[in-house]
C-alpha positions in Angstrom: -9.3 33.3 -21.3 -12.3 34.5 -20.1 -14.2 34.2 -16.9 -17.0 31.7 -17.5 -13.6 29.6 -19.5 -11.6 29.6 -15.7 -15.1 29.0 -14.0 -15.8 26.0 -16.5 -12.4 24.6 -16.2 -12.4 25.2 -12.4 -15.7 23.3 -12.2 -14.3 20.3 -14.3 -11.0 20.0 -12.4 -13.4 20.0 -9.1 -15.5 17.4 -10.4 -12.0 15.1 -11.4 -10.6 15.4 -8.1 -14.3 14.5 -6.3 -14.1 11.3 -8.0 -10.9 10.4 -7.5 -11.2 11.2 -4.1 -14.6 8.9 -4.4 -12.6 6.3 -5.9 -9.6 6.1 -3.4 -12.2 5.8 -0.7 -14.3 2.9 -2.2 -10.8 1.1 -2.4 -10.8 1.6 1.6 -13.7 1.5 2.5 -14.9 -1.4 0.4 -12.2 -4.2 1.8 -13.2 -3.2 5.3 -17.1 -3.7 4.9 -16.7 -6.5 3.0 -14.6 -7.6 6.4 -17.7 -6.9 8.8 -20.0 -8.5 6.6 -17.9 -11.5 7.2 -17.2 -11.2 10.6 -20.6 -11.1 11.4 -22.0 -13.7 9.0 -19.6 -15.8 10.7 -20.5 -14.9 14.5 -24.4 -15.1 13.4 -23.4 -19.3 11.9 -21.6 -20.1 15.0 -24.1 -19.2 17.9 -26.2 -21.9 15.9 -26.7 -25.0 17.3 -25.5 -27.8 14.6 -29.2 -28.8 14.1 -29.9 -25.6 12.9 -26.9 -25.1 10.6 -28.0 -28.8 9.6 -31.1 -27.2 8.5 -29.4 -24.6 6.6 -27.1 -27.4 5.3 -24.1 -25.9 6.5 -21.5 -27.9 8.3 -19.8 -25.7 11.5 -16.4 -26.6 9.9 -17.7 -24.6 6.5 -19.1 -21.8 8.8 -15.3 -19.3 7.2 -15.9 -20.5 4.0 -19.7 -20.0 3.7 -18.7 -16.6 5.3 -16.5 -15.7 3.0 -18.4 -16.6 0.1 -21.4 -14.3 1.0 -19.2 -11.5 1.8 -17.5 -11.7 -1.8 -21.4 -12.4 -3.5 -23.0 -8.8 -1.6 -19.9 -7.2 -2.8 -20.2 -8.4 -6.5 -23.8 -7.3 -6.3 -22.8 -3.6 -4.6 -20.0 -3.3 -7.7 -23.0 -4.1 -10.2 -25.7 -2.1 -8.6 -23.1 1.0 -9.0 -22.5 0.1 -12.2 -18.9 -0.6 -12.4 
């Protein structure tokens, strides 16, 4: 083999293991920001007063759900904008 063969097959075994190593940390990372978003969606709903949430049209017993819900939309949109 020659050199610029090694350099070319160095370069593409470097560029496989960069994105699996990109991959294994979105599965981490992902889960855990999805988490915060949630956790502070739902500390942001609860210090409002029930007439405001009743403006929002959000009942304080839907406060985890609606949570929840927004956490798993951003995410879908993140995936998307990525393009996977």
């Amino acid at each position: 083999m020659s050199t610029t063969t090694l350099h070319c097959t160095e370069i593409t075994q470097s560029r496989s293991m960069h994105s699996t190593l990109n991959r294994i940390v979105a599965a981490v990372v992902r889960p855990v920001v999805q988490w915060l978003r949630k956790t502070r969606t739902e500390q942001t709903l609860s210090s409002l007063s029930d007439r405001e949430l009743l403006d929002i049209g959000v009942d304080r017993s839907e406060i985890t759900a609606v949570s929840e819900r927004l956490a798993r939309e951003q995410r879908e949109r993140d995936i998307r904008k990525l393009g996977r």
